[in-house]
C-alpha positions as a printed Julia matrix, in Angstrom:
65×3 Matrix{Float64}:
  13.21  39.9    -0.16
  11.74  37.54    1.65
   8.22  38.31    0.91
   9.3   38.21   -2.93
  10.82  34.04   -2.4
   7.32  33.75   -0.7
   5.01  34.62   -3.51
   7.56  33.16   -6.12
   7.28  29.61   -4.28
   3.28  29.99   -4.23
   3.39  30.66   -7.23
   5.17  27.66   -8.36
   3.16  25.65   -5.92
  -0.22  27.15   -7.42
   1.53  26.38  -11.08
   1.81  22.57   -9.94
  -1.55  22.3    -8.15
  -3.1   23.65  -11.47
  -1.48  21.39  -14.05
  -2.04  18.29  -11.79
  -5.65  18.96  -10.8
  -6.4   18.89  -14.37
  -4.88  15.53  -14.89
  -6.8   14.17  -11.82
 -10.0   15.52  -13.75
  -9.64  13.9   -17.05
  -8.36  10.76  -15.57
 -11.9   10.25  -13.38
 -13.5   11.16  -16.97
 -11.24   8.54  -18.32
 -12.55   6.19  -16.22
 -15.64   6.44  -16.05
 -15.98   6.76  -20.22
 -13.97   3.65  -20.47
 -16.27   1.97  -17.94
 -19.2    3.54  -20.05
 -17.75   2.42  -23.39
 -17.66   5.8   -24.04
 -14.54   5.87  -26.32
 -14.51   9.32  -27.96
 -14.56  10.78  -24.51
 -11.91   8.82  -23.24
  -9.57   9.64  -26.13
  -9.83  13.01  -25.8
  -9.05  13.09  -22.08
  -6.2   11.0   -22.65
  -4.98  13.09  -25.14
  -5.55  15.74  -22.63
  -3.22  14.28  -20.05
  -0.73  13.49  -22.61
  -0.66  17.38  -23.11
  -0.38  18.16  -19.34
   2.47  15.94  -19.2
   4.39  17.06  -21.94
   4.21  20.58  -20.39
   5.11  18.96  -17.17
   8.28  17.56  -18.43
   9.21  20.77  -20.81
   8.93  22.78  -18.01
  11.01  20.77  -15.27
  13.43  20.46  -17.99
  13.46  24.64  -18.44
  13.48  24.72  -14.75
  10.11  26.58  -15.34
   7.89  24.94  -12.45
């Protein structure tokens, strides 16, 4: 039983890591389009992270992370 709470929690932990890594990606491609005048780029991304958090929320709110 034990065991099972283990892999459950890294799980959830490896969930997390995931969904924030990817924000932590687009927002150094954020900055450095914005920096680069690079507009296009940087609305995607932030579109992107919009997205992540969004699924962030739904899924605190679902108790799902």
């Amino acid at each position: 039983m034990n065991q099972e709470l283990n892999d459950s929690e890294d799980k959830r932990a490896y969930r997390i890591s995931f969904r924030i890594n990817a924000c932590h990606q687009a927002l150094t491609v954020i900055y450095e389009s914005l920096v680069d005048r690079e507009f296009g780029i940087s609305e995607k991304e932030i579109r992107q992270v919009i997205t992540e958090m969004r699924i962030i929320l739904k899924s605190m709110h679902h108790d799902d992370f």
